[in-house]
C-alpha positions in Angstrom: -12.6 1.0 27.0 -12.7 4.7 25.7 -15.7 6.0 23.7 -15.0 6.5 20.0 -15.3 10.0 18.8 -18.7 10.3 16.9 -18.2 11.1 13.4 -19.7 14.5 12.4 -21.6 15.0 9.7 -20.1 15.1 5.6 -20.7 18.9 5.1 -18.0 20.6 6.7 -15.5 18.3 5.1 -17.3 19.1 2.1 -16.6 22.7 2.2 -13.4 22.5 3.0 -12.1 20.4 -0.1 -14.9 22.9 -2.0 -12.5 26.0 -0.9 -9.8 24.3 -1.4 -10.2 22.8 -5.0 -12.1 26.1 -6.1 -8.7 28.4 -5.0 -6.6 25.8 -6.5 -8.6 26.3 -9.5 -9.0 29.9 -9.3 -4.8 30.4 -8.7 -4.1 27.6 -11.9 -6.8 29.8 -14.0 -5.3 33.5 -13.3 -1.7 31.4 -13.8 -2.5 30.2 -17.0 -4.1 33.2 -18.4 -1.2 35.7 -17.5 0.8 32.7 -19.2 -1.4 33.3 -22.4 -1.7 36.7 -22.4 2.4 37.1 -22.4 2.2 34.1 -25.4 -0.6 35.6 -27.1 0.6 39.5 -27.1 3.9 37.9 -28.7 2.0 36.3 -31.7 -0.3 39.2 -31.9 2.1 41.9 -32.0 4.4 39.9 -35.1 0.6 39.6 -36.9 -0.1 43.2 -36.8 3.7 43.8 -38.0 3.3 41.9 -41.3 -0.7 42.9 -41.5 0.4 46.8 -41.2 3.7 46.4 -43.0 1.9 47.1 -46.4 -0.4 49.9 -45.2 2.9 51.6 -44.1 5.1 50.6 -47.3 1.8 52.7 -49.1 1.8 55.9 -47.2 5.2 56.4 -46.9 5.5 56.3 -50.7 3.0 58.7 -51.0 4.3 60.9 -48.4 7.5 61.1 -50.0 6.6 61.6 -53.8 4.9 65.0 -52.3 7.2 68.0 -51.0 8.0 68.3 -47.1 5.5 71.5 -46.6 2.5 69.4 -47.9 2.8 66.4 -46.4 1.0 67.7 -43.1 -2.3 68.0 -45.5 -1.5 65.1 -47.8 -2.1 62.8 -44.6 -5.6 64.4 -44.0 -6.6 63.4 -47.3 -4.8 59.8 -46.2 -6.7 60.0 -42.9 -10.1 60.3 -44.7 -9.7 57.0 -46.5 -8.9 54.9 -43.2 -11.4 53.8 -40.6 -8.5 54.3 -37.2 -6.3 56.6 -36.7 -3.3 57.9 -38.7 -0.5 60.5 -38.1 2.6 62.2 -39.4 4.5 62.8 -36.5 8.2 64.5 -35.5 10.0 61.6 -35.1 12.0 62.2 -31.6 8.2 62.7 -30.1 7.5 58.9 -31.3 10.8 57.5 -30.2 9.4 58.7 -26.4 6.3 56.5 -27.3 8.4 53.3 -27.6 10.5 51.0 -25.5 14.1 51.5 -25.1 14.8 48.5 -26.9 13.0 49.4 -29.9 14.3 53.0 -30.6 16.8 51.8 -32.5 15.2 49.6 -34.8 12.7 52.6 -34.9 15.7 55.0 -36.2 16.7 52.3 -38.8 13.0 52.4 -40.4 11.7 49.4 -39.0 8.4 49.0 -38.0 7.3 49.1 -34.2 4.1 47.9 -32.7 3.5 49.2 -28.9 0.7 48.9 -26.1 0.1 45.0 -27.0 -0.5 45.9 -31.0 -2.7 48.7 -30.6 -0.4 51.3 -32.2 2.3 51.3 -35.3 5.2 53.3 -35.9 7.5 54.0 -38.9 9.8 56.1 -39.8 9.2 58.1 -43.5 11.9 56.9 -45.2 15.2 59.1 -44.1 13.2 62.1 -42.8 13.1 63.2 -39.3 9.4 62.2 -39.4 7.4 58.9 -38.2 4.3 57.7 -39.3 1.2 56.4 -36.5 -1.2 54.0 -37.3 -3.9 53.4 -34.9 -5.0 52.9 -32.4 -6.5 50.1 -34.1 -9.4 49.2 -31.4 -10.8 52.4 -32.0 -12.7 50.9 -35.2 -16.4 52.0 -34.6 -18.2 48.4 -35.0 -21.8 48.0 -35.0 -22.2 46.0 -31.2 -24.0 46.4 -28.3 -21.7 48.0 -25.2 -20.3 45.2 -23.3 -18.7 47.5 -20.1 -22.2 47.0 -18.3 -21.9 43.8 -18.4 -18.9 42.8 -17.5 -20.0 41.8 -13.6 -22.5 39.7 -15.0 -19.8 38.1 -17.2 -17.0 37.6 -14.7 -20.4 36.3 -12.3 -21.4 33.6 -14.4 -17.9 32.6 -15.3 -17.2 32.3 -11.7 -20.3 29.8 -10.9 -19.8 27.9 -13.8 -16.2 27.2 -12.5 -17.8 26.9 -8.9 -20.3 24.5 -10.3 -18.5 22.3 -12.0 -15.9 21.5 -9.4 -18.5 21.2 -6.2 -21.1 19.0 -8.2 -18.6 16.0 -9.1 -16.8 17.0 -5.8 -19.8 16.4 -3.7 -20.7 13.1 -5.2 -17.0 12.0 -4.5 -16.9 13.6 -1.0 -20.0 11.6 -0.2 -19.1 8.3 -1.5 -15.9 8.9 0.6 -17.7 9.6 3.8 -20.0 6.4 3.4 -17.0 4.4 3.0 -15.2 6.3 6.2 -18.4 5.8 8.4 -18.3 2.0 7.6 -14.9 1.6 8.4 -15.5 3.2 11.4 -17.9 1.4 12.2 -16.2 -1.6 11.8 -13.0 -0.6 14.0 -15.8 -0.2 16.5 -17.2 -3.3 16.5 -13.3 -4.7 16.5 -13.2 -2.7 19.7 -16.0 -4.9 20.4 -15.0 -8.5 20.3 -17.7 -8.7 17.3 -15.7 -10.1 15.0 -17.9 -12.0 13.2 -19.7 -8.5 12.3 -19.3 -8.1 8.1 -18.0 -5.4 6.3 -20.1 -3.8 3.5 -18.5 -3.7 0.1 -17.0 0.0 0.0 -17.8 1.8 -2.6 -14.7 3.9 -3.8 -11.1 2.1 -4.8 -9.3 3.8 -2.6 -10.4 2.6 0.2 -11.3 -1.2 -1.2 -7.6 -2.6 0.5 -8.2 -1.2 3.7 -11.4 -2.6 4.2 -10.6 -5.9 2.6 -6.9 -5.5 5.4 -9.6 -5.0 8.2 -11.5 -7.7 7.0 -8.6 -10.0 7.6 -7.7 -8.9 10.5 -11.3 -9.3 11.9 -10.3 -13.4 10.3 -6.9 -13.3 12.3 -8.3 -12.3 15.3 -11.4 -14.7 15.5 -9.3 -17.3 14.5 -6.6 -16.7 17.1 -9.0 -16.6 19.9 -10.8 -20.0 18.5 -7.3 -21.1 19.2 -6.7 -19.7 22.1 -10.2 -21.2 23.5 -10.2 -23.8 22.0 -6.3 -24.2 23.8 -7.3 -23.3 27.1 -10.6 -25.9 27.1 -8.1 -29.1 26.0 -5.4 -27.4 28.4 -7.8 -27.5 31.5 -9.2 -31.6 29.7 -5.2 -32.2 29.6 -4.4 -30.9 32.9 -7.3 -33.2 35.0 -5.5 -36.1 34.7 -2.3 -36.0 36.5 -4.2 -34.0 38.8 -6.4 -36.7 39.6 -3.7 -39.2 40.3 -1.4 -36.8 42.4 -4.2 -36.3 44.5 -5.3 -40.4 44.1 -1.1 -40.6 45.0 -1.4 -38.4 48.2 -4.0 -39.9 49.5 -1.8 -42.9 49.2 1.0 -41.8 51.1 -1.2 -40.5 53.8 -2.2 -44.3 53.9 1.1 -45.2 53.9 2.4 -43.1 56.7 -0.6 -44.3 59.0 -0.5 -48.6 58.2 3.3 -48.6 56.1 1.8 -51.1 53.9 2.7 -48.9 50.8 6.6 -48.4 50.3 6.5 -44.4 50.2 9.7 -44.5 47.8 7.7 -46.1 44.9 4.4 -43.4 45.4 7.2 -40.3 45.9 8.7 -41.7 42.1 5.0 -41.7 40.8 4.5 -38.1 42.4 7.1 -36.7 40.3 6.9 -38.6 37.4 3.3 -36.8 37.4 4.8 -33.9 38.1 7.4 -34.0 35.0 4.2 -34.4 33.3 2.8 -31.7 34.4 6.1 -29.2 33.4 6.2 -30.8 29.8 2.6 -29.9 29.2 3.0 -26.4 30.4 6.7 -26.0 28.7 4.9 -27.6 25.9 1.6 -25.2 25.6 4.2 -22.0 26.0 5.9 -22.8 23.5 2.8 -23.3 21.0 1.6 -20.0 22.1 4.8 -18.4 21.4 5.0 -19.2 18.5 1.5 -18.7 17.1 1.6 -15.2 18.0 4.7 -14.7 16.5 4.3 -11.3 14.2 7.5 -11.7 12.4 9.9 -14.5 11.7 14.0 -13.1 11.9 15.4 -15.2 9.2 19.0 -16.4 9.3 20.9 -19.2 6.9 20.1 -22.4 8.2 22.2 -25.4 7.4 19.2 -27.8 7.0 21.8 -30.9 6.7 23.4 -30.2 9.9 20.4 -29.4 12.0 18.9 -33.1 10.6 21.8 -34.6 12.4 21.9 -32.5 15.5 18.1 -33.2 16.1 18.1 -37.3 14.7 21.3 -37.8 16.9 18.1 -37.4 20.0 16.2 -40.0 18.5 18.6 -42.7 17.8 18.0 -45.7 20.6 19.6 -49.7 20.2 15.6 -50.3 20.9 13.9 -48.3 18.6 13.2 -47.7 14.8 16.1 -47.4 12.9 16.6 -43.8 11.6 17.6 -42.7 7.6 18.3 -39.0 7.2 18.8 -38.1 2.9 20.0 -34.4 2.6 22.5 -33.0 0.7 25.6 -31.4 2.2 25.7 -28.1 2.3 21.9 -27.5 1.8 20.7 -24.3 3.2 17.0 -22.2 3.7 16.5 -18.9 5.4 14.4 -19.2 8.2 14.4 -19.1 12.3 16.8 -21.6 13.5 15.6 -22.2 16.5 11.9 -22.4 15.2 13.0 -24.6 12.6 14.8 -26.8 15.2 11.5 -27.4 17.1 9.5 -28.5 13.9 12.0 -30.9 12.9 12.2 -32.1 16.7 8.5 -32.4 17.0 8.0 -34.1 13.1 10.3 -36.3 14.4 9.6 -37.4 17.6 5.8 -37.6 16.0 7.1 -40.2 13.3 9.4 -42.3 16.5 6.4 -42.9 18.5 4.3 -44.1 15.6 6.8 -45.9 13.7 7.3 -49.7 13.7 10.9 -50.6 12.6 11.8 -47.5 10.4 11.8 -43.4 9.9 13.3 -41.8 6.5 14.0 -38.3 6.8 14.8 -36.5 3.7 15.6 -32.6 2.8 15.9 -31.2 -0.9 15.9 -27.9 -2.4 14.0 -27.5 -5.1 12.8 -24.3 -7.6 10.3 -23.0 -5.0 11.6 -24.0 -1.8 13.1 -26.7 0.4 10.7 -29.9 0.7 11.1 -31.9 4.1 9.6 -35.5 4.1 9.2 -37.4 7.4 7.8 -41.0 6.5 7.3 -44.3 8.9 6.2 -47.8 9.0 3.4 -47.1 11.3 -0.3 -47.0 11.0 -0.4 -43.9 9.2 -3.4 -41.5 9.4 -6.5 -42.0 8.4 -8.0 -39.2 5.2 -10.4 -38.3 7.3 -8.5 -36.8 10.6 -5.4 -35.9 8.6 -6.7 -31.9 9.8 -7.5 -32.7 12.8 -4.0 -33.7 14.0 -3.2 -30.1 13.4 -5.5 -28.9 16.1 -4.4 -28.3 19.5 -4.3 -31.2 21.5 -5.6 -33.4 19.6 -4.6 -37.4 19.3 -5.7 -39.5 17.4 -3.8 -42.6 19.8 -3.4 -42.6 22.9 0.9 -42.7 23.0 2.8 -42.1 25.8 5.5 -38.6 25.4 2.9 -37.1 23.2 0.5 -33.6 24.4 -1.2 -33.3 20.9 0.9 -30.1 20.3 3.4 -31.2 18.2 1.9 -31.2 14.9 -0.1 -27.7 15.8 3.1 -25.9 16.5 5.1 -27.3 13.1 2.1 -26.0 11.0 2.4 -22.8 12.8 6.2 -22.7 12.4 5.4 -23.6 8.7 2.7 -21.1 8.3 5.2 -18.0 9.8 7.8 -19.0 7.1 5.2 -18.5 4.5 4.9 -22.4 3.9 2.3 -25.4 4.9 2.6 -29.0 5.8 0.7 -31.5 4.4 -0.1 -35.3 4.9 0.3 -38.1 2.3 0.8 -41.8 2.6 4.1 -43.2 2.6 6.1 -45.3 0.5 7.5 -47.3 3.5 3.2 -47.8 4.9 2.9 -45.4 7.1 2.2 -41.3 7.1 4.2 -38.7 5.6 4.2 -35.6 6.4 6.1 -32.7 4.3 7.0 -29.5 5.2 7.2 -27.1 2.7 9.2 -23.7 3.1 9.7 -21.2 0.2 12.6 -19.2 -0.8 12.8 -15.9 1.1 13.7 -12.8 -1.0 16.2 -11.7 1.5 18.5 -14.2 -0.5 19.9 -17.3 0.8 18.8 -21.3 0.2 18.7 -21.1 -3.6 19.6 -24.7 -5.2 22.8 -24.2 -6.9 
């Protein structure tokens, strides 16, 4: 068995989902403010137009109610009433100021705002003249100089955005890596056999289903080995018998072939019949084992009706219990045909051995599934080993053609369908058992 790796420690993972998030954060902040910026110059420069269209509307009046030659020191006078920036300007000078697009609305006497609202052009009236306000940041204003600052600024905004994705980042990277470290901890003890070894609740929801899937797997796998123990013990119980009496047999026909007191013909026929014993328990104990570590069950339309008759028509003898199969025609389930064919084979057969005079067989398909009912006449089961027939080769009488498999393989067959069988007493004084198999969303075996 390999060595697992040995998890390091949380840090480095830490600082890599800390660079990560932080440039993820840094690359959605510069996004977002070019965004704003483009959205915000927009609104601001339509603002300034209808804040500045007034001041313009004033000036130009007042330029033009004064003759061309004095309008030069009319707007000094103009100037020393305004706090920015104001000028009379040739108009083909301001026209290079301004975007291409705007010249012409410019030339028509509209009013044009450039350098993200900083300046404000006009032109005076029909004149070959413009008017300039601003620029308009140029407002002396009483506060402290901020361009010293401005590392200091753009320092504290980065660590408060630092800050406030690695603290809550940190806490979630370290209730991750607790939850990690105790799942790997767990596949380690898997590794180890140590299935009984619990799993600590995990502490993110994330995670919670794949600890509670390795926690059923641990159940799966103890369980399966119980069984397979627990197989192999009543195998090698099962097995001592016939063992014993072929060698009790040989010893005979060594007997035989030294006094010929024994007729060698009658110990040969108990030889094999010991020896067809021998095959059906093995044949018998592959088959269980197949089928309990079945993964998957391929599902196909059975014809429930029809497969009653092929395996009844095994079972009917002049000498035995008479035999009542009630299905409808035509009745159908999706399921494994061939692992369906055992369970009924082995329900039934159970049901003939037990039986006095009569066995009543009956199928129906119901809302939830198809419902199988095997009663008899027999001695029925008692509540109190009505589980423990389902265990590997158990029995609760000692019956010749019986292993103790047969009811341990039909609730495994059951169980891979997604059903269960179940024991109750019988209308007729013995046992019944029903199997029950639900409908299988791949369509199919629907009552109609």
């Amino acid at each position: 068995m390999t060595t697992p790796r040995r998890l390091r420690g949380p840090l480095p993972l830490y600082v890599r989902y800390c660079i990560a998030f932080v440039s993820a954060q840094l690359v959605l902040l510069l996004t977002g403010t070019m965004v704003w910026d483009r959205w915000s110059d927009d609104v601001h420069d339509q603002s300034m137009r209808y804040e500045v269209q007034g001041t313009h509307a004033l000036i130009a009046e007042r330029l033009l109610a004064r003759p061309a030659d004095t309008r030069a020191r009319e707007m000094q006078a103009v100037q020393a009433a305004f706090a920015y920036p104001v000028h009379l300007r040739p108009l083909d000078q301001v026209q290079a100021l301004v975007p291409a697009s705007e010249r012409s609305a410019l030339a028509q006497g509209g009013i044009v705002m450039t350098a993200h609202g900083t300046y404000s052009h006009q032109r005076l009236g029909t004149t070959d003249q413009a008017v300039t306000l601003g620029r308009f940041d140029d407002v002396p204003m009483d506060m402290p100089d901020l361009d010293g600052d401005d590392a200091f600024y753009w320092l504290g905004l980065l660590s408060t955005l630092v800050g406030a994705i690695a603290l809550p980042l940190y806490f979630l990277v370290h209730r991750l890596w607790h939850d990690v470290r105790v799942l790997h901890d767990t596949v380690h003890h898997l590794r180890a056999n140590a299935f009984d070894h619990p799993i600590p609740a995990l502490r993110t929801h994330l995670l919670r289903p794949l600890g509670q899937a390795l926690q059923d797997m641990a159940q799966q796998m103890r369980t399966l080995l119980d069984g397979q123990r627990l197989m192999g013990q009543a195998m090698a119980h099962e097995l001592r018998t016939p063992i014993a009496r072929l060698r009790f047999t040989a010893s005979l026909v060594e007997e035989a072939a030294a006094t010929a007191d024994t007729c060698p013909g009658t110990l040969l026929q108990e030889m094999q019949a010991d020896l067809q014993w021998l095959e059906d328990l093995t044949t018998a104990g592959v088959e269980y084992v197949r089928f309990g570590r079945m993964p998957l069950v391929e599902r196909d339309r059975v014809d429930v009706a029809a497969l009653l008759r092929t395996v009844g028509a095994n079972f009917v003898h002049h000498d035995g219990p008479r035999l009542q199969l009630a299905c409808a025609p035509g009745t159908q389930v999706q399921g494994n045909a061939m692992a369906l064919e055992l369970a009924v084979r082995n329900l039934l057969g159970n049901a003939m051995r037990h039986a006095d005079a009569e066995v009543m067989v009956t199928a129906e398909l119901r809302h939830d599934g198809l419902h199988l009912h095997v009663e008899d006449d027999g001695p029925g089961i008692p509540p109190m080993h009505r589980h423990d027939v389902f265990a590997p080769y158990f029995r609760l009488r000692d019956t010749p053609g019986g292993f103790g498999l047969g009811l341990a393989m039909v609730r495994t067959i059951a169980e891979r369908h997604g059903g269960h069988v179940d024991i109750h007493d019988s209308a007729l004084g013995g046992a019944c058992l029903a199997l029950f198999l639900p409908h299988h969303k791949g369509g199919g075996g629907r009552p109609r």
